[in-house]
Structure formats: C-alpha cells, structure tokens
C-alpha positions as CSV (number, residue, x, y, z in Angstrom):
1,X,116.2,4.9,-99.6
2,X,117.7,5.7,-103.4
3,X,117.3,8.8,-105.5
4,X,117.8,7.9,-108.6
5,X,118.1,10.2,-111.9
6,X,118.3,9.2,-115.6
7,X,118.5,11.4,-118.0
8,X,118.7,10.1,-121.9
9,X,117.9,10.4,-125.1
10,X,118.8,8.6,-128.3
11,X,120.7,5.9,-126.0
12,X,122.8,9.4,-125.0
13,X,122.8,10.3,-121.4
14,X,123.7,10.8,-117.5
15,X,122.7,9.0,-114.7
16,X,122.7,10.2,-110.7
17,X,122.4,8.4,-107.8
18,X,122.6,8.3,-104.0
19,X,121.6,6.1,-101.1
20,X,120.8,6.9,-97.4
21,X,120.1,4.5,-94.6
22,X,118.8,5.6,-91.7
23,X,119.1,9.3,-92.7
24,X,122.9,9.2,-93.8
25,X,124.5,9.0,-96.9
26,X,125.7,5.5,-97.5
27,X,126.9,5.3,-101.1
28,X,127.2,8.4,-103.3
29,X,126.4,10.7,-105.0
30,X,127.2,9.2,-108.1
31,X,127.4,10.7,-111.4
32,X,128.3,9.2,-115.2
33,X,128.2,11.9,-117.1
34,X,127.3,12.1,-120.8
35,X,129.8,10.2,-122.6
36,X,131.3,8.4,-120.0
37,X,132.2,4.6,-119.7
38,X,129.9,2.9,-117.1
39,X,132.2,1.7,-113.9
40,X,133.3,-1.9,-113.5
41,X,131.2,-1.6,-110.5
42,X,127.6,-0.9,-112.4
43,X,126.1,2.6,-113.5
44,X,125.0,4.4,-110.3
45,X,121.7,3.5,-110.8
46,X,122.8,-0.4,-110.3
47,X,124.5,0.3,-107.8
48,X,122.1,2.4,-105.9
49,X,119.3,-0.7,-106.5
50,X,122.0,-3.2,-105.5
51,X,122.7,-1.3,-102.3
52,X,119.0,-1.8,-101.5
53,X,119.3,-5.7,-102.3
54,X,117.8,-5.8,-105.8
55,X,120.0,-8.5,-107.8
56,X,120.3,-8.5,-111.6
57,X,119.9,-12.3,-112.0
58,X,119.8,-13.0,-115.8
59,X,118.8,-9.5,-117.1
60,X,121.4,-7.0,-118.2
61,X,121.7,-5.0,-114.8
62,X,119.6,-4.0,-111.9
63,X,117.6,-1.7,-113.6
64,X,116.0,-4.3,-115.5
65,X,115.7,-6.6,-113.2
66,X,113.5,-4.4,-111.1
67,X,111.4,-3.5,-114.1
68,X,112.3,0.1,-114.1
69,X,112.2,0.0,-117.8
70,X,108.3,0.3,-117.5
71,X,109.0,3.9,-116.6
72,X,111.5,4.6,-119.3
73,X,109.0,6.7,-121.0
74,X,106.8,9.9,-118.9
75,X,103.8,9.5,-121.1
76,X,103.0,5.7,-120.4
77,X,103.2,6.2,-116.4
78,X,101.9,9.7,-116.5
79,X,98.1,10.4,-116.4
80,X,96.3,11.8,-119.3
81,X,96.7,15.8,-119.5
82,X,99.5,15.8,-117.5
83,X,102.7,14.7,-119.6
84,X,104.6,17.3,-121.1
C-alpha cells in the first residue's frame, strides 16, 4: 500500500510519500519540498508507484505511466457540488 501526496500549483510544489507492506514501513516517508531538485532516484511519488511494480516505460515517470495525471485536477474526479 502507498500514500501518496502532491501538492502544486503553477508547476510549484511538494510531494510525500510512503509505502507499507504487510503493515510496516518499507520505503519512506519521503518528502521534496518546494524548490527542491527531484532525486536521481525519482520524486517520492515514483518511487512509491515503483515500489508497488508500476514501471514508467516510455512516459516521463511513474506517475504518468499509471495515469495519475487524470486526477491532477479535484473538479474533474470530484462529483458535482462537492469540489471546493
């Protein structure tokens, strides 16, 4: 299991992470913070979703790969009345 966070705006932004396998911590917490250059090693989002087997193939990074970029934005996932 991941929890994954992304927090951004204007391409400006942090990203959490952390995976558990069967109930213990097995990679993180990871943080990038505002600002900060994104590891060698993948943002902590990758690297969560690679943990859990996703591979980036030929798209920029696991993220995309998965098709989390559907979700980027609350209002198109969110039901009507309900976004903020």
């Amino acid at each position: 299991m991941a929890y994954v966070e992304a927090d951004y705006f204007g391409g400006v932004g942090t990203q959490n992470a952390l995976t558990r396998d069967a109930g213990k911590i097995v990679l993180g917490p990871l943080r990038l913070a505002e600002g900060e250059s994104s590891p060698t090693t993948g943002t902590p989002i990758s690297q969560a979703l690679r943990r859990l087997g996703a591979a980036k193939g030929n798209h920029v990074d696991e993220f995309a790969a998965v098709g989390l970029g559907r979700h980027r934005d609350t209002d198109d996932w969110l039901p009507p009345g309900e976004a903020s």
